[in-house]
N, C-alpha and C positions, 0 to 999 in steps of 0.2 A: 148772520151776525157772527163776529169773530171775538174775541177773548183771548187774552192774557192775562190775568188781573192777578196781582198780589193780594195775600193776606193783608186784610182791611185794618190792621194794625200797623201796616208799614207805609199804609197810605197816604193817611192826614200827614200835614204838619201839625206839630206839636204847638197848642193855643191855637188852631186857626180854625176859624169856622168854615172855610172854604173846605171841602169834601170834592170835587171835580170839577174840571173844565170840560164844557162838550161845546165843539165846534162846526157850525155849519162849514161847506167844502167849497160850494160852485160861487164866487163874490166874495165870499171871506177869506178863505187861506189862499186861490187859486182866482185869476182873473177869466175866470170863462162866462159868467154870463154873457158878454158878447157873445162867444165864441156858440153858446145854442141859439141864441138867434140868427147869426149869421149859417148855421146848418140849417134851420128850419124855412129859411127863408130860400135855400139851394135846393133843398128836399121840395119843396112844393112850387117853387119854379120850373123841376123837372117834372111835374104833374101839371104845367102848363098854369099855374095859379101865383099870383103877385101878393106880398104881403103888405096891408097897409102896417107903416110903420108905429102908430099908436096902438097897434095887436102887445106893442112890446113890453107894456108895462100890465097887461093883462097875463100874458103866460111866465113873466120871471117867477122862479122861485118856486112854483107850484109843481107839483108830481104832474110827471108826463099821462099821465089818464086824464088830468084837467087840460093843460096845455095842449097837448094833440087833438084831444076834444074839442075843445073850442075849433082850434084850427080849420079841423077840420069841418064842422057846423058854420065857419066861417064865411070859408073859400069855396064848399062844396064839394072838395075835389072827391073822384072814387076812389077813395082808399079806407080802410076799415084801421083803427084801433091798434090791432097787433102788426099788423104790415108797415104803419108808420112809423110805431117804433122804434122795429127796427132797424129801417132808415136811419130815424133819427139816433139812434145811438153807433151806429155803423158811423156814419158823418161825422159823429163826436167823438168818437173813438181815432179816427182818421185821425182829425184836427189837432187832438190834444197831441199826438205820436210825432206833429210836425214841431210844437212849443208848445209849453207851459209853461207859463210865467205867475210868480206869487207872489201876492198882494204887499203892497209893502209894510213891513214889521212881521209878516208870519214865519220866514224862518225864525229869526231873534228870539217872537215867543214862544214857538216849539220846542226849540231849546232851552229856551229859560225851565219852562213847563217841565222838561222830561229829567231837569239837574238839578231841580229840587222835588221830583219825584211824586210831582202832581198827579192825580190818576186822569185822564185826559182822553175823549173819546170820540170820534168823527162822526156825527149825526147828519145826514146828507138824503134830499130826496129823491137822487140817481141811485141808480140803479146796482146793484154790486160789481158787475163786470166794468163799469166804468170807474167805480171807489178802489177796485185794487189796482186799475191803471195809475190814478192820482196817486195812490197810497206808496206805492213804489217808487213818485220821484218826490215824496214828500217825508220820505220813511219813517218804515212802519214800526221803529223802534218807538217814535212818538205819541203811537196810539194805545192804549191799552186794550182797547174795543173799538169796533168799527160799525153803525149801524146804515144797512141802505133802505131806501123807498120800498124796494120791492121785496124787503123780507116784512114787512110789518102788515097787518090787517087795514089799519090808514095812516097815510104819511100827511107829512103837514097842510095845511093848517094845525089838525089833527093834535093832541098831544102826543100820543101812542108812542114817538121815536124818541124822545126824551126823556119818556116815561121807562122803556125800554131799556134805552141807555144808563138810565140810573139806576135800574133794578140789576142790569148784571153787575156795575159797577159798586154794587153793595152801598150805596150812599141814598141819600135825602134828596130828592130833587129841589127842594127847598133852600138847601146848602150848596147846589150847583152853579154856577156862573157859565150862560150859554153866552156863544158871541155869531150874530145872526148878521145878514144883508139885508134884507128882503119881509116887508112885511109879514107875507107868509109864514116864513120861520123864526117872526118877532112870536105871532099869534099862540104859534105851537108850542112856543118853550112857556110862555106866560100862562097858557093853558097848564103846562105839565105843575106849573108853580115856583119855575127857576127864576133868577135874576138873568135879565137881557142886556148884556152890551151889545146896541145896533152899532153896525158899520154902514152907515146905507151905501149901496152901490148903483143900483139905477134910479130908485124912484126915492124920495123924501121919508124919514122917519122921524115923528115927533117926541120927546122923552115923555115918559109918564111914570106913571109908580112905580118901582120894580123895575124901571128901564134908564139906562145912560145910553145916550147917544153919543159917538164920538166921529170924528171927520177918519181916523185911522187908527189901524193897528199899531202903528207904532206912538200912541196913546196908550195902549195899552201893555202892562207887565204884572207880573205878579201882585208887587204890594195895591199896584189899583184895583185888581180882582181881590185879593181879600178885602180891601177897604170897603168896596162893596156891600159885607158879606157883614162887617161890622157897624157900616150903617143900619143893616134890619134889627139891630137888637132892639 
């Protein structure tokens, strides 16, 4: 986990309840979920194994120890855990180095975010060597923290990475506004006790207490994250 953080006085805005932004990475700011299926599906073709296509809304989102697992419990293939992995991130690492393209409205908000000095942190359950790949064409002036999968004891569902997130970042996870894709990392932020803006990106997310759904980021700015943050009063 990486860190920058300002003194927690120069953080907040002044009246606002909002205390930080933390953002999911793979489906929210960056269009890759495709992009792991379409490697895992290359990765276990070269192990002589077809992926049915309905595997896909079972492994989005979730930390590569679930996803590869399954997979591989799947297909059957002989490959073990750590060797897939790396595959699998070898693949995605390739992939992203050909394009990355992002979501539409996450530049617009990252900037909005970083010019009024919101403390803003990338909660992600890839792995770090692939978050400072992202991080460097998404700049990392935007992040004040960066938290990945594989530094935490358990990633999402899990609360841990939010929980995390908000404890470097000196703030209230209560006061957080997370913005998720993916069931999985609705579950996690809702666990930690943050408010969730879903973006769904593969599979369907329904609003509930503590969750706005939106078709796009580019619904989303500043005054609607604090708006948020003033409806819990």
């Amino acid at each position: 986990m990486t860190s920058t953080v300002p003194a927690l006085g120069t953080r907040t805005a002044e009246g606002s309840a909002l205390q930080a932004v933390l953002l999911d990475m793979d489906g929210t700011l960056v269009d890759t979920e495709g992009f792991w299926w379409d490697v895992e599906v290359d990765v276990f073709a070269s192990l002589g194994h077809t992926l049915d296509d309905s595997w896909r809304h079972v492994v989005v989102g979730g930390p590569m120890t679930r996803s590869a697992g399954f997979l591989i419990e799947a297909t059957g293939a002989d490959i073990n855990l750590a060797e897939l992995s790396v595959l699998l991130n070898d693949g995605f690492e390739e992939r992203i180095g050909r394009d990355l393209p992002l979501m539409p409205g996450a530049a617009r908000l990252l900037a909005e975010l970083s010019a009024h000095e919101i403390p803003t942190a990338l909660v992600s359950a890839s792995h770090r060597r692939i978050i400072d790949r992202v991080i460097a064409s998404l700049g990392p002036r935007h992040f004040a923290l960066t938290v990945a999968g594989d530094e935490v004891p358990r990633t999402k569902p899990h609360p841990d990475p939010y929980l995390a997130a908000a404890d470097g970042l000196g703030v209230d996870p209560v006061r957080c506004a997370v913005i998720e894709d993916t069931a999985t990392g609705v579950a996690a932020a809702e666990s930690a006790g943050c408010h969730v803006v879903a973006v769904p990106s593969v599979a369907p997310i329904t609003p509930a207490a503590r969750r706005t759904v939106v078709a796009s980021l580019e619904e989303v700015d500043l005054p609607f994250l604090r708006g948020l943050m003033t409806q819990m009063r």
